[in-house]
C-alpha positions as CSV (number, residue, x, y, z in Angstrom):
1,X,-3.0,6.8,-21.5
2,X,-6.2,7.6,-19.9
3,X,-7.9,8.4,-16.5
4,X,-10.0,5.6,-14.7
5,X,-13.1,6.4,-12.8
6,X,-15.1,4.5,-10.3
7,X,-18.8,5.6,-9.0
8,X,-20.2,3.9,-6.5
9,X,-19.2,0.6,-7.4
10,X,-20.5,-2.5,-5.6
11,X,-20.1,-6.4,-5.6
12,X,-22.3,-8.8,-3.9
13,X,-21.6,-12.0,-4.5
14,X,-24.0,-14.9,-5.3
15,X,-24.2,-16.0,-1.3
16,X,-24.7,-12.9,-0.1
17,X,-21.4,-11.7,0.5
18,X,-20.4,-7.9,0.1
19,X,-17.0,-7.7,-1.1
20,X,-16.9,-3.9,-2.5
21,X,-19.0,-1.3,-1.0
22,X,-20.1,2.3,-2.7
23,X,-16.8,2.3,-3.6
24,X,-15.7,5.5,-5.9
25,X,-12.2,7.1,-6.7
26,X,-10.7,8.6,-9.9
27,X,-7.0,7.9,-11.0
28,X,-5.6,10.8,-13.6
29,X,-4.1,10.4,-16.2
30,X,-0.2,9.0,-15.6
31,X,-0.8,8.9,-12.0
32,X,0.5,5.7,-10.5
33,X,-2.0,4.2,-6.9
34,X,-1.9,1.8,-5.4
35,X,-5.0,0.0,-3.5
36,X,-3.4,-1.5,-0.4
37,X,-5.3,-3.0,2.4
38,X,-5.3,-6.6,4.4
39,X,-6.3,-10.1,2.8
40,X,-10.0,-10.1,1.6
41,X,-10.9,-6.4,2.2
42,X,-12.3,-6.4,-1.4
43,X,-9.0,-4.3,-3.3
44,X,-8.0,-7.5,-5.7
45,X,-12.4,-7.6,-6.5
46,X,-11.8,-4.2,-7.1
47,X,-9.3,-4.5,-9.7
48,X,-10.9,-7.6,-11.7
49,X,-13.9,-5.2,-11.9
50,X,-11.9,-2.2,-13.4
51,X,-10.1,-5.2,-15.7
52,X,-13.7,-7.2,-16.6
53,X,-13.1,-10.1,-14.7
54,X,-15.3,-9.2,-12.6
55,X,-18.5,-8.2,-13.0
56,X,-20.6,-5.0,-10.4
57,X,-23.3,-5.1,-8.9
58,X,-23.7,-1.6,-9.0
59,X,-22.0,1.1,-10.2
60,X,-20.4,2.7,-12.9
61,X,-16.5,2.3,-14.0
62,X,-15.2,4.9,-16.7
63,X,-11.1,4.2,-18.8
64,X,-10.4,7.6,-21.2
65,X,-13.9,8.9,-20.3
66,X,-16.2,6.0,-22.1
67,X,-18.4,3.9,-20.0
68,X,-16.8,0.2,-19.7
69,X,-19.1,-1.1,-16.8
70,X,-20.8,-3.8,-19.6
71,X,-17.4,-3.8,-22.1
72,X,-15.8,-7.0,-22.4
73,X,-11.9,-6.9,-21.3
74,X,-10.5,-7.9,-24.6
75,X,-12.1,-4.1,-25.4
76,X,-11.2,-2.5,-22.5
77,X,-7.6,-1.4,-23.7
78,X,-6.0,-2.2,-20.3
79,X,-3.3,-4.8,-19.3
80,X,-3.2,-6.5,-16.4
81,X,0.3,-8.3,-14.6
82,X,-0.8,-11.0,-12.7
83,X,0.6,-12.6,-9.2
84,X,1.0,-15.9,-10.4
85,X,3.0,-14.4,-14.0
86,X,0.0,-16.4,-16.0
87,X,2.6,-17.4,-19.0
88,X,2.0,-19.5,-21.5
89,X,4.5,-22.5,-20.7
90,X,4.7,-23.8,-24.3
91,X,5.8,-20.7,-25.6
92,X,8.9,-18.9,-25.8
93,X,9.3,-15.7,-24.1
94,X,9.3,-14.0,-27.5
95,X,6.1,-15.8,-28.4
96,X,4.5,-14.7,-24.7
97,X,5.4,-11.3,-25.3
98,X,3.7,-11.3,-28.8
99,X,1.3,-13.3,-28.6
100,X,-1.6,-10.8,-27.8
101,X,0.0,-8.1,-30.6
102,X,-0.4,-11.4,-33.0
103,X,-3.7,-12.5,-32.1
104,X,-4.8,-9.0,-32.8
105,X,-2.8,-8.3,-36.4
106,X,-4.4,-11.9,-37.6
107,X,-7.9,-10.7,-36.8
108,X,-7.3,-7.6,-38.4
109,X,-6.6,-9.5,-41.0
110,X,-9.5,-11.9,-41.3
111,X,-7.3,-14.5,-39.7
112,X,-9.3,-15.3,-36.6
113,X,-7.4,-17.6,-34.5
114,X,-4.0,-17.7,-35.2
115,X,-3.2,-21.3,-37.9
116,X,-6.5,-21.0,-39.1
117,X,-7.9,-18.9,-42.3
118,X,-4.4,-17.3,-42.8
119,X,-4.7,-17.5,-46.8
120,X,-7.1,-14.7,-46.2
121,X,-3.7,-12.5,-45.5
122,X,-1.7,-13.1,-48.2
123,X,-4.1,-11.5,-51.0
124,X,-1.4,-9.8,-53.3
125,X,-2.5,-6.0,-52.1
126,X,-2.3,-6.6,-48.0
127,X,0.1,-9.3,-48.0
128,X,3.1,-6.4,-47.9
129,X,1.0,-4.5,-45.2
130,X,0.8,-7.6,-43.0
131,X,4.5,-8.1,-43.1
132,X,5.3,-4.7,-41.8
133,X,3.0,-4.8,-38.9
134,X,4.7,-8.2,-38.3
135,X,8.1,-6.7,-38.1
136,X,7.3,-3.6,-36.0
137,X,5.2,-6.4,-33.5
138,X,9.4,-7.7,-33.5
139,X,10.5,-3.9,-33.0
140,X,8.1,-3.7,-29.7
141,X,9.3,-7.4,-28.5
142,X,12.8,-6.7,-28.9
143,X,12.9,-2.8,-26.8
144,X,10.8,-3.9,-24.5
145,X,13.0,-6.8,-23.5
146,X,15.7,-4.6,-23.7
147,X,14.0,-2.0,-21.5
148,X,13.1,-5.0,-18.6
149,X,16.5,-6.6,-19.4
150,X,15.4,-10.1,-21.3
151,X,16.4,-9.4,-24.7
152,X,18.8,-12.5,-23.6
153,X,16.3,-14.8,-23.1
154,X,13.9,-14.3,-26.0
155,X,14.2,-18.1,-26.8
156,X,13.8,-19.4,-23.8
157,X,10.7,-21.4,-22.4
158,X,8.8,-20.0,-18.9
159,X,10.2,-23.1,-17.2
160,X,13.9,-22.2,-17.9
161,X,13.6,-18.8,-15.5
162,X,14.0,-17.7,-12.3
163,X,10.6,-15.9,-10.7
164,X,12.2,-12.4,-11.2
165,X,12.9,-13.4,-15.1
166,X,9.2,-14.6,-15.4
167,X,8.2,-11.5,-13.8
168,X,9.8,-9.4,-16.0
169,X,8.1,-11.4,-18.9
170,X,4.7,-10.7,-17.2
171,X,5.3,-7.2,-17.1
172,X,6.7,-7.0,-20.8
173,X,3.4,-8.7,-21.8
174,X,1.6,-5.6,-20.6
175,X,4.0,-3.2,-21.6
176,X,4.4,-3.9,-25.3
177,X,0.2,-3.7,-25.6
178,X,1.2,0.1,-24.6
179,X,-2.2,0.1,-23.2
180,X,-4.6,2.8,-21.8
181,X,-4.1,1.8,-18.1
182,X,-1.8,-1.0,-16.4
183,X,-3.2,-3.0,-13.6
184,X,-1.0,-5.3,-11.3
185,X,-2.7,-7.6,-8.7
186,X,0.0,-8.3,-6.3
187,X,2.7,-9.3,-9.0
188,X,5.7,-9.0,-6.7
189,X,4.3,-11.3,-3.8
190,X,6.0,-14.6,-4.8
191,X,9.7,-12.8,-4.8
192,X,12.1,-12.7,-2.0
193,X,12.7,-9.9,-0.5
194,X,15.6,-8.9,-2.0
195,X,14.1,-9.2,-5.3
196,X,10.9,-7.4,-4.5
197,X,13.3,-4.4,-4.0
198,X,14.5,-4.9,-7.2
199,X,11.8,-4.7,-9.1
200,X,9.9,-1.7,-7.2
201,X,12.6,0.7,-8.4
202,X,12.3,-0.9,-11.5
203,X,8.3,-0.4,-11.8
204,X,9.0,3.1,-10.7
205,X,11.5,3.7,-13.7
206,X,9.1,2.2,-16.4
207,X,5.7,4.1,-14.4
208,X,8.0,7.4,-15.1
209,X,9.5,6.4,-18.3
210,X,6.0,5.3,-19.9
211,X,4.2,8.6,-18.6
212,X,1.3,5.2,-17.7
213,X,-1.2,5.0,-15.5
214,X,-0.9,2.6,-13.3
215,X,-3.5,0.5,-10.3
216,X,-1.5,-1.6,-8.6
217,X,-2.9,-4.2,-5.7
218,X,-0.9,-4.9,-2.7
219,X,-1.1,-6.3,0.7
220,X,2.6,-5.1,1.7
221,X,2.1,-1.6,3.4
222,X,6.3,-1.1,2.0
223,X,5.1,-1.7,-1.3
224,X,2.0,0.9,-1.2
225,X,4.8,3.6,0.1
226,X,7.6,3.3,-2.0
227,X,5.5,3.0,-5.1
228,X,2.3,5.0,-5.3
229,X,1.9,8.8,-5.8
230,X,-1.3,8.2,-3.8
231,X,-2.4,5.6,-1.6
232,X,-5.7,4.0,-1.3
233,X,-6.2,1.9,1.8
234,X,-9.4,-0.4,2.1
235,X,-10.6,-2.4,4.9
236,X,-14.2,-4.6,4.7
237,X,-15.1,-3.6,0.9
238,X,-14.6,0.2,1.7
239,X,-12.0,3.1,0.8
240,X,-11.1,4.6,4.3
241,X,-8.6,7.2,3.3
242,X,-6.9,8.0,-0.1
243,X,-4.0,10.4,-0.2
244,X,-0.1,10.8,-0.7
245,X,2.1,8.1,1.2
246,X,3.4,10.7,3.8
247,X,-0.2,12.2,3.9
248,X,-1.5,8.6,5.1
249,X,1.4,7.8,7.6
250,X,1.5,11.3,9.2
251,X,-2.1,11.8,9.5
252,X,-4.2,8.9,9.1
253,X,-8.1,9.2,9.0
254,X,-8.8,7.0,11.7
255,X,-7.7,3.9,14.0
256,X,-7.7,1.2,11.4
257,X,-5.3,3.1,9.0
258,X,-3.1,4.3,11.6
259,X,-2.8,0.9,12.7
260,X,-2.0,-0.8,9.1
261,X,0.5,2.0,7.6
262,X,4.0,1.8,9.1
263,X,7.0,-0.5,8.9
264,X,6.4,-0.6,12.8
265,X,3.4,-0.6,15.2
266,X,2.0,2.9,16.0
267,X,2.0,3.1,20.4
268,X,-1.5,3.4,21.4
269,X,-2.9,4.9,24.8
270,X,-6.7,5.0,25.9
271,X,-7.3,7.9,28.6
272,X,-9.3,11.0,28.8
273,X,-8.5,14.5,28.0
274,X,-10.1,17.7,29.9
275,X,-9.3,21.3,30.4
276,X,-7.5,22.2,33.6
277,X,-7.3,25.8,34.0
278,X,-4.8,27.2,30.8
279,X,-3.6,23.8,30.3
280,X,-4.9,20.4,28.3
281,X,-3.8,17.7,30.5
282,X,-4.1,13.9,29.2
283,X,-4.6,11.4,32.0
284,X,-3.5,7.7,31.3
285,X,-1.1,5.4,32.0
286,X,0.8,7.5,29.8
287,X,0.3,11.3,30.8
288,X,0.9,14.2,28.8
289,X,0.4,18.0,29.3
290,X,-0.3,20.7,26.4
291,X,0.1,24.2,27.6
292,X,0.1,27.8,25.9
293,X,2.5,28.0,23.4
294,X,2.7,23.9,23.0
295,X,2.7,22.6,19.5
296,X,-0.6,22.4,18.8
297,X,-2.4,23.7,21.6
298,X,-4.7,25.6,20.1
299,X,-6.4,23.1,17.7
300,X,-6.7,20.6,20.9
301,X,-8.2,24.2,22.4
302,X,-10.5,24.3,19.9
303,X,-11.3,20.3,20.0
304,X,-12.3,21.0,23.9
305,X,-14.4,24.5,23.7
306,X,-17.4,24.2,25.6
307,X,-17.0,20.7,26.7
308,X,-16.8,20.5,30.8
309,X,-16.4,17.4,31.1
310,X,-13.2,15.2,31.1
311,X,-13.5,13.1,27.1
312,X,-12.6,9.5,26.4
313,X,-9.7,9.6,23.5
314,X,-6.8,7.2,22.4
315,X,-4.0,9.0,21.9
316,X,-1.4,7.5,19.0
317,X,2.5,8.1,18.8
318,X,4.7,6.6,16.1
319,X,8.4,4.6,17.3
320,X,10.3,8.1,15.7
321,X,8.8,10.6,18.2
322,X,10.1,9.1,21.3
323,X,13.4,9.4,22.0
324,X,15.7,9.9,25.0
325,X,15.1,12.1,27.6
326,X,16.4,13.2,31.0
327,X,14.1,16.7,30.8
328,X,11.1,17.5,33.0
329,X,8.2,14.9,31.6
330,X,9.9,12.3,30.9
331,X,8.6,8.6,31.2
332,X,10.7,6.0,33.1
333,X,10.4,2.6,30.9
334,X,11.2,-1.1,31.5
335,X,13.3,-2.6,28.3
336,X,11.8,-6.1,27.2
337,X,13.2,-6.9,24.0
338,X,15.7,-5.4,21.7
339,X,15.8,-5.6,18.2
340,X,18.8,-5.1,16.5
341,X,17.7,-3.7,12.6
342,X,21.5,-3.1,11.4
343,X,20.5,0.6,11.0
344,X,18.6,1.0,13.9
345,X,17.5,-0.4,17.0
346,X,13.9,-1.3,17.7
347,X,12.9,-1.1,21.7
348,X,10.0,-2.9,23.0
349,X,9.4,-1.4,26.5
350,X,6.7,-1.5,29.1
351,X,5.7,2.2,31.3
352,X,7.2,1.7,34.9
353,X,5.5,2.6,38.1
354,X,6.8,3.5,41.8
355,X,9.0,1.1,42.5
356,X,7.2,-0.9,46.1
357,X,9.0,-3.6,48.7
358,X,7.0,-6.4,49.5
359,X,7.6,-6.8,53.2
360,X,9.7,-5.1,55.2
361,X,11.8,-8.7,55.6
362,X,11.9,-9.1,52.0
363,X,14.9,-6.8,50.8
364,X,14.4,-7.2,46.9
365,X,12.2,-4.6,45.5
366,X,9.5,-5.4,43.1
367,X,9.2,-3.2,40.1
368,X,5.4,-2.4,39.6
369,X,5.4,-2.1,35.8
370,X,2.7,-1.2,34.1
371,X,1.2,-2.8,30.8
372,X,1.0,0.2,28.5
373,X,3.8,-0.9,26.3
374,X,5.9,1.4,24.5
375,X,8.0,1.1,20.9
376,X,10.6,3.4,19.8
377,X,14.2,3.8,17.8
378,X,17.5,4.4,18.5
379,X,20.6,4.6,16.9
380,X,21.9,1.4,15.8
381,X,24.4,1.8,18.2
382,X,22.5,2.2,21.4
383,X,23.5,0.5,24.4
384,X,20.5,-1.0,25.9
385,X,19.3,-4.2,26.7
386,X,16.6,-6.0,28.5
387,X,15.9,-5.0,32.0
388,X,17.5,-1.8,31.6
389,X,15.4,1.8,32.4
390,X,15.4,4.5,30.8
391,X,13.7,8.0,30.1
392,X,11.8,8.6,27.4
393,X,10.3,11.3,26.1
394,X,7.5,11.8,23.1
395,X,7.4,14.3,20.5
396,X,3.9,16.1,21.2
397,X,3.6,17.8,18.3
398,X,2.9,14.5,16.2
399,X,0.9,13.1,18.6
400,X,-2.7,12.1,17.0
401,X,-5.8,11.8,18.7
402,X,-8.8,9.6,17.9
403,X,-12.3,9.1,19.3
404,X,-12.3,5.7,21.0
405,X,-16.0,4.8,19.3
406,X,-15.5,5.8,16.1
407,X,-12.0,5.5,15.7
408,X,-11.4,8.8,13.6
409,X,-8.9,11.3,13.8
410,X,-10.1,14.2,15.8
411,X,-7.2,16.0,14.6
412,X,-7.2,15.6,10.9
413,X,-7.3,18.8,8.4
């Protein structure tokens, strides 16, 4: 296996459009990322120019320390597992997953392409020498469809499986090449969900089991957690933030990533933050209050030093750090909708106001609820449902901070 290097790569295309920008990131050796990032933010252009199906604009890309930027793919010594499985439909699956090992042992052997020029190979002193390469190419078939569980199927034609069997075949392709780097461009997308399960945990086993490193392009934020030791999220042709899945989630660099990582929204809050004698107060729809002694009081201290004046931020909360509370700073919320997960329950709620009467004739009271809308979990059990109030309260020690303009995190390490 080998490392793969990017530096300052770049791809305009012909019309002018700029798909990859100054883009540069090294994957070690064994180390298993994934590039995740919405449709057309340039991660799948990416990965065609690390494979060379794509050609830079700029920009070097290094596999095992050599210089490939100008290397045609076929000499690349990489593999690469397609979204749509790419199969040959004519073949068996024994004959997909040998066919590149074949191809190659028929050059070796003056060959060429495979049905044509084979007398060359049966000269007396390398005819016995072909024969054993042939058999071990049947060794590697045979334990790799036994390691992906299609030794069962080895006769069978592409049509004649289920999408998680061609899959498999796809990935056995790569596999038995035993190649310097493995790259996937979003090969679980046409599964159910169920399936897609499935085969994570079974990419994980064969990522640990072939000690391989491993790019692999997704748009499914689950996907990018469960599977990468590090994360690479990209947004308009650029790497915002590579790091460790809980690094990414827990403290994103900025708006957009906060935003895109999660199974659930992240609550947002616009206000402005000043100093108020020992004590950071946050005024906003949703207001907060950091004094001495507060989980991190003193890097929001040390945000604030010098500045007299009140500052714009948006303030960010995940679902898990609000829960219910009848405690001094609490926040009285209007229920909207419920969802009911089977291990938890989602709450979609709105921040209330002071409840106000119309007219003094009118007796029903008019709740003055205010748009800020709030998202958090409860046990699957919770009794709640829409309409209902209740007091919430939000864990200010994972509260993050950004700068409205800019959108970074004014709180990151």
């Amino acid at each position: 296996m080998a490392t793969v290097l990017l530096e300052s790569v770049n791809k305009r295309f012909p019309d002018g459009t700029q798909a990859v920008t100054d883009v540069s990131i090294e994957i070690e050796d064994q180390e298993f990322l994934v590039l995740v990032g919405p449709s057309g933010c340039g991660k799948s252009t990416t990965l065609r120019i690390i494979a060379g199906l794509e050609g830079s604009t700029g920009g070097v890309v290094r596999i095992g320390g050599r210089d490939v930027t100008n290397v045609a793919p076929k000499d690349r010594d990489i593999a690469m597992v397609f979204q749509n499985y790419a199969l040959y439909p004519h073949m068996s699956v024994y004959k997909n997953l040998s066919f590149g090992l074949t191809l190659r042992l028929n050059r070796l052997f003056g060959g060429g392409v495979i049905g044509r020029g084979l007398r060359k190979i049966f000269q007396p002193q390398r005819a016995s020498e072909f024969v054993r390469q042939r058999e071990e190419i049947g060794n590697k078939v045979r334990r790799t469809a036994l390691r992906l569980g299609i030794e069962h199927l080895l006769d069978r034609k592409p049509h004649q499986l289920s999408g998680g069997e061609r899959q498999r075949v796809a990935l056995g392709r790569a596999i038995v090449r035993n190649p310097a780097a493995f790259l996937f461009d979003e090969p679980l997308s046409n599964l159910d969900a169920k399936l897609r399960q499935q085969l994570r945990v079974e990419l994980k086993r064969l990522h640990r089991d072939l000690k391989a490193t491993m790019i692999y392009v997704t748009h499914d934020q689950v996907e990018a957690m469960t599977l990468g030791d590090r994360v690479a999220i990209m947004n308009e042709g650029r790497i915002l933030q590579v790091g460790g899945p809980l690094e990414v989630y827990q403290r994103p660099a900025n708006l957009f990533v906060a935003k895109f990582i999660g199974n659930s929204p992240i609550n947002l809050c616009p206000g402005t933050v000043s100093k108020v004698g020992d004590r950071i107060e946050f005024e906003s729809q949703i207001p907060m209050t950091w004094g001495p002694g507060c989980p991190r009081f003193d890097e929001l201290d040390a945000l604030l030093a010098g500045s007299s004046n009140a500052r714009a931020v948006v303030v960010g909360f995940r679902a898990e750090d609000v829960g219910l509370a009848e405690s001094e700073g609490a926040i009285e919320v209007e229920v909207t909708e419920v969802d009911r997960l089977g291990e938890s329950t989602m709450v979609h709620s709105r921040v209330c106001g002071l409840p106000i009467q119309k007219s003094k004739e009118d007796k029903l009271v008019q709740k003055n609820t205010i748009q800020q809308i709030v998202l958090f979990r409860l046990e699957s059990d919770a009794e709640c449902a829409s309409g209902d109030r209740l007091r919430v309260k939000i864990d200010l020690e994972r509260v993050l901070w950004f700068d409205p303009d800019s959108g970074e995190n004014l709180l990151k390490e």
